[in-house]
N, C-alpha and C positions, 0 to 999 in steps of 0.2 A: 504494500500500500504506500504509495506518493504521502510526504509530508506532508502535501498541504491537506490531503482527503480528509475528512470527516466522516462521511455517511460513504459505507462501499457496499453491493450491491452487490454478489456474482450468479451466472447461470438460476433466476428466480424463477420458479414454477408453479402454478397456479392456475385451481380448474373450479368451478362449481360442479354437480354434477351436471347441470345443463348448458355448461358453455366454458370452454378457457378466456383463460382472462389473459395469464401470461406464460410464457414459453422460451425458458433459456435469457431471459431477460437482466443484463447486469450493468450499471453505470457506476460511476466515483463522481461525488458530490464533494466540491471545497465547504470549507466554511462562507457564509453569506447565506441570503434568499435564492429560495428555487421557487418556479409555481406550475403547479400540474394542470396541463390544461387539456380537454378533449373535451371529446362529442360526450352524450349525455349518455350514462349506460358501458362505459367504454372502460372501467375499472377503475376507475382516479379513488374511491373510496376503497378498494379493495386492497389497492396498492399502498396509501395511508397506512392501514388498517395492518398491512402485514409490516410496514415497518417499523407499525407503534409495535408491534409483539402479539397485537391482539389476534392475530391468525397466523397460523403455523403457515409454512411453503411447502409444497409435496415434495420442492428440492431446492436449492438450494443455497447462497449464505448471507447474511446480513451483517453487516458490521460497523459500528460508530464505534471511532476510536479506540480503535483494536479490540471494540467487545463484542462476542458474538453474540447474538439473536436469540441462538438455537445452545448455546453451550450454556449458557447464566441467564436464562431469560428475565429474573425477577433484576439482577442489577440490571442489565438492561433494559429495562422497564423502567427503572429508575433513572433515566438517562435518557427519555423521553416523554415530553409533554405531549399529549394527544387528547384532543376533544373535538368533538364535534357537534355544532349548536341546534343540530336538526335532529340530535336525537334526544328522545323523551324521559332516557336513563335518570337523569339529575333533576327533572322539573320539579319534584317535590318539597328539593331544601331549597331554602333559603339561598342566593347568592351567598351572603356572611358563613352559613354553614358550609356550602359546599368550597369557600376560599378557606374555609379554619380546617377542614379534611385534610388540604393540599399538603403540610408541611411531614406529614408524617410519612406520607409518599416520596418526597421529594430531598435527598438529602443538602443539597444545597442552596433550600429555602432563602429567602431572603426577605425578610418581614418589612424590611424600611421600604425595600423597592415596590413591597405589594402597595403602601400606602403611600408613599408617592404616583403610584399608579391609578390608585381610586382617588387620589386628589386630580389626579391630569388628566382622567378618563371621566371627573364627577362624577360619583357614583356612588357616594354618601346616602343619597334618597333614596336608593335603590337595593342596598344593604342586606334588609330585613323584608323582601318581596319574596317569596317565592318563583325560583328561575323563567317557571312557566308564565308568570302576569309579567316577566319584561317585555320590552318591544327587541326584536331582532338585534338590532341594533347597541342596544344595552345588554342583552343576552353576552354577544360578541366580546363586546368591550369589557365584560365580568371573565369571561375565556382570556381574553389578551390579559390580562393584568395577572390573571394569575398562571397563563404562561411567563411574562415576564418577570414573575419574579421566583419561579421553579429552578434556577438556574441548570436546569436541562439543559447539556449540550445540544439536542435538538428537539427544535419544534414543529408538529402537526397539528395544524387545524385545516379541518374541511371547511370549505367554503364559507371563507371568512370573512 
């Protein structure tokens, strides 16, 4: 793996039972922004999804910063922010709740940076709402704040 990589990728394999998604598929991501773009249905979530850890590859390997995927899933799980705001998993708590969860998850938490965040994101009034009564929008910007302050070398969010 190239010094500058972060996120490496090799030979990924990937089928539902009624349709492949991916096939032998591998790239090197540097550090910075990436953005997955496609047609609608075309596996951008799937592909997410398997590099947050949350879906195993029929083959094979994933690696941020020399950690594999498949060898320590759970550190590496730690080493990746993933949320996605279209789904219904978290609507129940609270914003505040579901941002006071993150630290335990997250070993490089950073509590100043959350709240610098809900200062620069305003997001005080929105606190103590239940995730599901935000607007998309505030939805997001609860995701972003506490990606940014997960200090996960990498982060996923679906359609952000």
């Amino acid at each position: 793996m190239a010094d500058n990589v972060v996120l490496e990728v090799q030979g990924l394999c990937f089928a539902y039972p009624e349709c492949g998604v991916l096939d032998a598929w591998s790239m090197a991501l540097p550090a910075g922004l990436a953005l997955v773009r496609g047609d609608e249905s075309s596996g951008k979530t799937t592909l997410l999804r398997l590099l947050a850890g949350e879906l195993r590859p029929q083959a094979g390997q994933i690696t941020l910063q020399g950690l594999s995927a498949s060898d320590a899933p759970k550190a590496y799980a730690q080493q990746v922010f993933w949320a996605d705001p279209r789904s219904g998993d978290l609507d129940k708590l609270t914003a505040r709740g579901w941002l006071d969860s993150l630290p335990a998850r997250y070993p490089r938490w950073d509590a100043a940076a959350l709240a610098a965040h809900i200062d620069g994101f305003t997001l005080h009034e929105h606190l103590d709402k239940p995730l599901y009564a935000l607007s998309t929008g505030s939805k997001r910007k609860v995701l972003m704040a506490g990606a940014l302050a997960s200090g996960a070398p990498l982060t996923l969010i679906d359609e952000p």
